[in-house]
N, C-alpha and C positions, 0 to 999 in steps of 0.2 A: 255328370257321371262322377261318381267317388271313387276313393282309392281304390276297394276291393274289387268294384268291378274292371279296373284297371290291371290290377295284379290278375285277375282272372283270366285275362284276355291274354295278355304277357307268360302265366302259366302254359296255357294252351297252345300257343305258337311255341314256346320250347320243348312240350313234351309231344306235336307232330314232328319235330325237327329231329330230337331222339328218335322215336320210333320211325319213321325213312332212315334214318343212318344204322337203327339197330336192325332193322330186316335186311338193309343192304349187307350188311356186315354178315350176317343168318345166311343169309342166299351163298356168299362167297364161301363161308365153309362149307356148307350143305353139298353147293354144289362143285366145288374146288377139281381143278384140272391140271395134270403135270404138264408145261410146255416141255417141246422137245429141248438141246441144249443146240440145238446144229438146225436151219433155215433147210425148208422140205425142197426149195425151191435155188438150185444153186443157176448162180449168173457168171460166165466166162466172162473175162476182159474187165474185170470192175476190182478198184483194190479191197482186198479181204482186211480185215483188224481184228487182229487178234492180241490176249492178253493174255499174260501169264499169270495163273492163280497162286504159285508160290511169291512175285514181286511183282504186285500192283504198279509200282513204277515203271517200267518196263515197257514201253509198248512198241510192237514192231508190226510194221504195214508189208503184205508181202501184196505184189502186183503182178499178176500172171500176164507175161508175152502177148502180143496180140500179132499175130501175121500181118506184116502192113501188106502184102503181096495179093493175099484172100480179101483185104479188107476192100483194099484200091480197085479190087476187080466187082466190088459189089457196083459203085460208082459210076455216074457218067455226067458228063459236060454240063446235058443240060436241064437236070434234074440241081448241079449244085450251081446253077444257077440264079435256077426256083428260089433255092433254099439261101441261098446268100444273101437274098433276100432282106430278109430277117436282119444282114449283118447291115445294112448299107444307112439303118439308122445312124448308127457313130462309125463305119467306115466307108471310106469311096476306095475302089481299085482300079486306078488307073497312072498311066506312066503319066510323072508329074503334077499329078492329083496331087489337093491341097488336102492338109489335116484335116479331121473334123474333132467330133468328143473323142474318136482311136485314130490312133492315126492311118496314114494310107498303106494298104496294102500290096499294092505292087512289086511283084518280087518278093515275098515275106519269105517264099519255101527259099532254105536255102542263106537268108539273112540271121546275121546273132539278134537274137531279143533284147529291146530296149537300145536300136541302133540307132533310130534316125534323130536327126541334129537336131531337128526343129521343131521337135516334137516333146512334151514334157511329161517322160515316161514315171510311172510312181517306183519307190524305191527297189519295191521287192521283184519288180519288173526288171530294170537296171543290176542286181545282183543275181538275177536268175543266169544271163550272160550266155545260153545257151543258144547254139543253131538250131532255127526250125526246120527241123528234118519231119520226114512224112509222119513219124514214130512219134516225136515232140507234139507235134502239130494235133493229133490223133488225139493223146494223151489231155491234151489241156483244152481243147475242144471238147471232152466227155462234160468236163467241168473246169471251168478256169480259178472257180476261186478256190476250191480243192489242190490243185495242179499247181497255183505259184500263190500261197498264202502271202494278201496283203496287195492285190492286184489291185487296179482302179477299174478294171473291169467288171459290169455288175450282169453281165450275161447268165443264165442258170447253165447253158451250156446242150449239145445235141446229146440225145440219147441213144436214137436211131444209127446206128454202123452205116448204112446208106448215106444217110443225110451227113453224117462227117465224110465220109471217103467221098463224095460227092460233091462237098466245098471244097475238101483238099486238093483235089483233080481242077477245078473251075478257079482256085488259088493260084495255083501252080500252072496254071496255062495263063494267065495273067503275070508275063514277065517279058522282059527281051529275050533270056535264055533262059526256058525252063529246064525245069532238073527232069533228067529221063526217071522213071519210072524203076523202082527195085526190080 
């Protein structure tokens, strides 16, 4: 084979590659469509992000309340126990349970985050320094690496309101004294 017919071949695969990219491009204005600016589709309990168009810098997360009282009532025992399931790869809940990859759960509702001694919490874990209250617990359960950026927790997190208010309930009855109920 000689040059020419080598350039010819080499033409040929560049100007099908043009023409796919230039029909693509044809198509998108031809058929060009305004997205809305605001999602058709709005979601309670989830944080909203929004930006300001005069200072791109700026960015402020607003998180709409969630009723832990509606939520807790969706729940029950042994449904989050089902579902805890899922948790018992890297946690055990039980009194005097040993660590595993998270540590043990026993007692957590109620507990400051990043409390126990023997356990080798990651940093952002240790400055979050919060009590897990049902609200906490709820929040960082939607998503944890969202909820305390820089976690060592690699969970995606419940999305289901049942399924969280339903481990929190089956958490929270796993103590000496659990915490009453809001």
């Amino acid at each position: 084979m000689d040059s020419f017919e080598i350039n010819k071949i080499i033409a040929a695969v560049l100007l099908t590659a043009l023409i796919i990219i230039g029909i693509g491009k044809f198509t998108d204005i031809l058929f060009h469509v305004e997205k809305p600016k605001e999602s058709a589709y709005k979601i309670e309990g989830l944080e909203i992000a929004s930006t300001d168009a005069a200072s791109k810098s700026a960015e402020t997360k607003v998180v709409e309340a969630v009723d832990i009282k509606a939520l807790l009532a969706m729940g029950n025992l042994d449904h989050g126990e089902k579902v805890f399931k899922k948790c018992t790869a890297c946690h055990q809940i039980a009194d005097g349970g040993k660590n595993m990859i998270g540590p043990n759960l026993w007692g957590v509702i109620g507990r400051t985050s990043g409390s126990i001694s023997d356990y080798k919490y990651s940093k952002a874990m240790v400055a979050h320094g919060k009590e897990w209250s049902f609200e906490e617990m709820n929040s960082y359960l939607i998503k944890p690496q969202a909820h305390i950026k820089g976690t060592k927790m690699a969970f995606a997190g419940l999305r289901k309101e049942k399924d969280r208010a339903s481990v929190i309930l089956y958490m929270n009855s796993k103590s000496n004294s659990p915490k009453p109920l809001p």
